[in-house]
C-alpha positions in Angstrom: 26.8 97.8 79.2 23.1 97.4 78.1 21.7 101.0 79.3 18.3 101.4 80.4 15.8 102.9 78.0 15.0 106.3 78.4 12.1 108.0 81.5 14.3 105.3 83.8 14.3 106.2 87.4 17.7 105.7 88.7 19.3 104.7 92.2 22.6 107.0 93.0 23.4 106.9 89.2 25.6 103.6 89.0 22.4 101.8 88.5 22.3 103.3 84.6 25.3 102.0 83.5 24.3 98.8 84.9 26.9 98.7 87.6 25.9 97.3 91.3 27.2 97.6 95.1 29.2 94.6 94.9 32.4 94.5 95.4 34.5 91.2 93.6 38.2 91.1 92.7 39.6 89.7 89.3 41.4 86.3 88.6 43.1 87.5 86.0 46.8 86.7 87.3 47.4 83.1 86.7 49.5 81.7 90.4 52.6 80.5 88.4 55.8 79.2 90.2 59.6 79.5 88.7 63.2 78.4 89.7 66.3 80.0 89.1 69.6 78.5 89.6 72.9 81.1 89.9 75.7 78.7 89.1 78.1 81.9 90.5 76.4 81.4 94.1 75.5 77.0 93.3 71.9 78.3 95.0 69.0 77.7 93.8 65.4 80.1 94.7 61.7 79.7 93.8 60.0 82.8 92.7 56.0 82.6 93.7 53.5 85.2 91.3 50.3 84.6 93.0 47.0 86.9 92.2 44.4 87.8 93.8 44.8 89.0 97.8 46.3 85.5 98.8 50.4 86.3 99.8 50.8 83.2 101.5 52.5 80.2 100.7 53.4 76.9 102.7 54.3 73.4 101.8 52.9 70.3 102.7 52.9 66.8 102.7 57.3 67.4 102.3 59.1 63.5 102.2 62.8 63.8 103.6 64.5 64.2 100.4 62.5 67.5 99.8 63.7 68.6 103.8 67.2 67.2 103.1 67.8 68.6 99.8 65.8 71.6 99.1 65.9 73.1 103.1 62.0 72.6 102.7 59.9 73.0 105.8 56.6 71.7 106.9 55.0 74.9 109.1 52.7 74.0 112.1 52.0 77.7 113.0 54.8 77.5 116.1 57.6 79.4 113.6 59.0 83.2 114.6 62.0 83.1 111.9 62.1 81.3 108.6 63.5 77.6 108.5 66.6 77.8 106.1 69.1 74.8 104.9 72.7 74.8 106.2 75.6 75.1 104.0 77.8 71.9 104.1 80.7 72.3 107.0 84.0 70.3 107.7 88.1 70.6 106.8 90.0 70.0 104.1 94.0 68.7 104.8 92.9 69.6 108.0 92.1 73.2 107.1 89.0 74.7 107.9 87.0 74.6 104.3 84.5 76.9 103.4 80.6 75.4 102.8 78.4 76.6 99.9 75.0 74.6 99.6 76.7 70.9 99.5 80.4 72.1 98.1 83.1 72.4 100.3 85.8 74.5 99.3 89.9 73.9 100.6 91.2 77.5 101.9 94.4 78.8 101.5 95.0 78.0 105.2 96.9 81.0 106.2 96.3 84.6 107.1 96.8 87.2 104.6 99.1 89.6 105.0 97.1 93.0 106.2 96.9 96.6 105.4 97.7 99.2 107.5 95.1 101.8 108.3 93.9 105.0 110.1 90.4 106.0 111.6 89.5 108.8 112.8 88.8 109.0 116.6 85.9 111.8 116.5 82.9 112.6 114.0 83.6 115.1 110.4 82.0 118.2 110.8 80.2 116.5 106.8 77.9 115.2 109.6 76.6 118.9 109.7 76.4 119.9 105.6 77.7 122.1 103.7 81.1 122.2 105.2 83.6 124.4 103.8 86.7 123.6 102.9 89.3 126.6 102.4 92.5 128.0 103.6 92.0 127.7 106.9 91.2 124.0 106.7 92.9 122.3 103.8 95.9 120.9 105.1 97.4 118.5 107.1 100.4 116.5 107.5 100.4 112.7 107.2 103.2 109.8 107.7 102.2 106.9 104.7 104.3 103.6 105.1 107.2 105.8 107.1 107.3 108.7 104.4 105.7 111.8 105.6 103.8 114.6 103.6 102.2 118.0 103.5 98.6 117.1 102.2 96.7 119.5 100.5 92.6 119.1 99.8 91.2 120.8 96.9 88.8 123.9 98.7 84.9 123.7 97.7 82.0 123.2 99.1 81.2 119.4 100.4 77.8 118.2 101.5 78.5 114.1 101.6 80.7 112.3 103.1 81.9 110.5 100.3 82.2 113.3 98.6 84.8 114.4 100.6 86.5 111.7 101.4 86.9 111.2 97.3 89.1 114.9 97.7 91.0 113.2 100.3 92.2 110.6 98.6 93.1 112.6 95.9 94.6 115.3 97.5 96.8 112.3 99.3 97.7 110.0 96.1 98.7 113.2 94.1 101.3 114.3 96.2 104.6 114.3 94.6 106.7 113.0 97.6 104.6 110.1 97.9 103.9 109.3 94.4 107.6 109.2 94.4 107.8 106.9 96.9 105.3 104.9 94.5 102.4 104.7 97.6 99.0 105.2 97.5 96.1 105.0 100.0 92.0 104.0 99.4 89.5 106.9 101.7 86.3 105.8 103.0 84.1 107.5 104.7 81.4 105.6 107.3 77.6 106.7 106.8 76.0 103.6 108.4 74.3 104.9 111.2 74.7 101.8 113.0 78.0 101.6 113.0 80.6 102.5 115.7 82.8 104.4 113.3 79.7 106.6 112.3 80.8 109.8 110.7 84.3 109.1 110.5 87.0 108.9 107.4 89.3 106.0 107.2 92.6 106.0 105.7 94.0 102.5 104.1 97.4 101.9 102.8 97.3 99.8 100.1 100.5 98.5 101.2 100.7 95.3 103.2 102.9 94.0 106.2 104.7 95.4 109.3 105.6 98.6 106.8 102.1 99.5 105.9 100.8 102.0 108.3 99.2 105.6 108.5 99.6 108.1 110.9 98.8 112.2 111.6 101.8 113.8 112.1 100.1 117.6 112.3 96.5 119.0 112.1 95.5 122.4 112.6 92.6 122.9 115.0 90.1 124.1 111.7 91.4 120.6 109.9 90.3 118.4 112.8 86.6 119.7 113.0 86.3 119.4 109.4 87.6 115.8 108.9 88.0 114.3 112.5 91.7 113.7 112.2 93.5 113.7 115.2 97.2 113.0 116.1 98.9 109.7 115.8 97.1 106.4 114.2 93.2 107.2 115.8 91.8 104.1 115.9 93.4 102.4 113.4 96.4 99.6 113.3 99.8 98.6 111.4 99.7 96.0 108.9 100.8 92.4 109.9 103.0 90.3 108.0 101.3 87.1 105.9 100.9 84.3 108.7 101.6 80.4 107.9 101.7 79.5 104.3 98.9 78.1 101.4 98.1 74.4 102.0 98.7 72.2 99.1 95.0 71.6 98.9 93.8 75.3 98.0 91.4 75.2 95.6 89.8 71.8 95.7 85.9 71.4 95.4 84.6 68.7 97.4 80.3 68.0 96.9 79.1 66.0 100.1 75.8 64.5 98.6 74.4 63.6 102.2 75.6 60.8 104.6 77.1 60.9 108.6 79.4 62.9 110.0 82.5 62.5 110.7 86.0 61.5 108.4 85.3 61.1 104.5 88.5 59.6 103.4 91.1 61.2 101.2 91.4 62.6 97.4 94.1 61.9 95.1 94.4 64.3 92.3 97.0 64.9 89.6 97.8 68.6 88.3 96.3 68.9 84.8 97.9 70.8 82.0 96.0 74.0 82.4 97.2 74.3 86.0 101.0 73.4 85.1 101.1 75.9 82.5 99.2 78.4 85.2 102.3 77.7 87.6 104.7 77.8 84.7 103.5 81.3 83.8 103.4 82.6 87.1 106.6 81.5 87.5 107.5 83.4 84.7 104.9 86.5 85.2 104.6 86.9 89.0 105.5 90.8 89.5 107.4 90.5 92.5 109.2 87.2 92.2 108.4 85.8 88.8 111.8 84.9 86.1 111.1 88.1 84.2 110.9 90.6 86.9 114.1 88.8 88.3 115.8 89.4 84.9 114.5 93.0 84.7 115.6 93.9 87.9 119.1 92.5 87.7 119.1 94.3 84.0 118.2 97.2 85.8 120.9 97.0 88.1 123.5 96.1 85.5 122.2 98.8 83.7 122.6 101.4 86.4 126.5 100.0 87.2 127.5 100.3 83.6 125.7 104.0 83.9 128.3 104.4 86.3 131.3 102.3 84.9 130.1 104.7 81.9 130.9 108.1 84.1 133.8 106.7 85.9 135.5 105.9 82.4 134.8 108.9 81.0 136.0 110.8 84.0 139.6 108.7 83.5 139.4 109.1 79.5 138.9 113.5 80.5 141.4 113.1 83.1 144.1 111.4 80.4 143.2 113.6 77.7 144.1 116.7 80.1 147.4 115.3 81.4 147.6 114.5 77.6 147.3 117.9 76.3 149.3 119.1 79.3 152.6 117.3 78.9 152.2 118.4 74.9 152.2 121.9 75.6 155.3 121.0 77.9 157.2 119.1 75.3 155.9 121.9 72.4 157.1 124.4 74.5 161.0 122.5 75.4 160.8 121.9 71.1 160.6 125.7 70.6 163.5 126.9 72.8 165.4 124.0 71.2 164.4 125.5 67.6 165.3 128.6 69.1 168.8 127.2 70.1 169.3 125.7 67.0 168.9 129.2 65.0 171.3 130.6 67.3 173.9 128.1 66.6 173.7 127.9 63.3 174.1 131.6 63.3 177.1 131.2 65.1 178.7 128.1 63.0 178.1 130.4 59.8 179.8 133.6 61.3 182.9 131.1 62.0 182.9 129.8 58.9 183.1 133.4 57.6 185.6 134.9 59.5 188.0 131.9 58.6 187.3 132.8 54.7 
């Protein structure tokens, strides 16, 4: 630092290590620019690393290609929100198609079959931590997809929601009379403040269609302060049935490079190998409908009328063998009187035959 010689007279003290008042700010951090592209999302963003105390940045002197194709805008001081591009829009087959950047994507074109679902109608007493689950409070009765069962939550201690929601759905997809039944549900509970449903546990079937519902058959007084379960289906609904089926064109990637509105002709495409063999094998894998869950359910069925061709016979084969066993007593017992007959006569015949001596 170059220090002043000794017997210096010094101002405040910062003047020895020869320091000053003013105040300057390093340039150390070189302004450098970067892009990043996420081939998941097709978007692209530029990342800005600027030093010094300068945060802002603005673009200028932007041709139309740069507005057009990178959603670039030329400020003027006028803006309150930030000018972004728009994601391509239009149909497919006449099917609404959804726009990412300048690919448009052909929908399904039909409405998914939906789950059934309760809400609660009032706020968990988890709104107020710790709540106490115990005795008093740890049951309620519940109707999943028609079948109805005593639920039991595990007593403790719960300060989050989530937490106890996570016992719910335990407590629920444990149950032996509805694992039986092969049903199960997913428990959420809502901690957005913003929301409507603030406070609240929902109840989804993971069941779909007209079938899928849940309902509150019975809850205590203690049970609906402590989870906000009331009677009947709350606010939520019964699952609907699938509506319409999947258009032909599902799945196709259309990129719209720029140009008027308005009709863009047609595609012709031909199914390549990889997608035959992906509908071969569903058609051999699908769970519900495939060939091999066909085959093992009519197995299955076969199976379970030879079981019972198997139980039938060997009721007939027990039935002969004791009408069997019967009639040889019978006959065993008809042989012994006739042995016995025969001794006698024989008896007889030889006493003749004496006397006539």
């Amino acid at each position: 630092m170059g220090l002043p010689v000794a017997d210096t007279a010094y101002n405040a003290g910062y003047d020895a290590f020869g320091m000053n008042t003013d105040i300057t700010f390093g340039s150390d951090i070189t302004a450098a620019v970067r892009y990043e592209y996420d081939s998941s999302t097709d978007k692209g963003q530029l990342f800005f690393n600027i030093g010094g105390h300068d945060n802002t940045v603005a673009f200028a002197s932007l041709n139309a290609a740069a507005i057009s194709w990178l959603g670039m805008h030329e400020p003027d001081g006028t803006e309150d929100d930030v000018v972004t591009g728009l994601d391509v829009a239009g149909t497919i087959n006449g099917v609404d198609a959804k726009g990412s950047g300048q690919y448009l994507t052909a929908l399904d074109g039909n409405v998914a079959a939906s789950n059934g679902f309760y809400v609660s109608n009032q706020q968990s007493a988890i709104l107020t931590p710790p709540l106490t689950i115990d005795a008093t409070n740890d049951t309620f009765t519940i109707e999943l997809d028609g079948f109805e069962a005593v639920i039991t939550v595990e007593q403790g201690v719960y300060v989050t929601g989530a937490a106890l929601a996570e016992k719910v759905q335990t407590a629920i997809n444990d149950n032996a009379a509805i694992d039986a039944e092969d049903l199960s549900v997913k428990v959420d509970y809502t901690d957005d403040v913003a929301s409507s449903a603030f406070g609240t546990i929902g109840i989804i079937s993971t069941s779909t269609g007209t079938g899928s519902s849940v309902l509150m058959k019975d809850v205590s007084n203690e049970a609906s302060t402590a989870y906000g379960f009331v009677v009947g289906q709350g606010e939520g609904e019964v699952g609907k049935n699938k509506d319409g089926n999947v258009d032909d064109a599902s799945g196709i990637r259309v990129k719209v490079t720029g140009g008027a509105l308005g009709d863009r002709g047609s595609v012709t495409y031909i199914s390549g190998i990889a997608d035959q063999l992906k509908d071969l094998l569903q058609e051999f894998l699908d769970p519900k409908n495939g060939i091999l869950a066909t085959k093992f359910s009519t197995l299955d069925t076969q199976n379970d009328s030879l079981a019972e061709d198997r139980e039938s016979f060997d009721a007939r084969v027990a039935a002969t063998e004791a009408r069997l066993k019967a009639q040889f007593l019978y006959n065993d017992a008809i042989i012994s009187t006739l042995k016995v007959t025969e001794n006698f006569l024989t008896q007889q015949f030889e006493a003749m035959a004496n006397a006539n001596k």
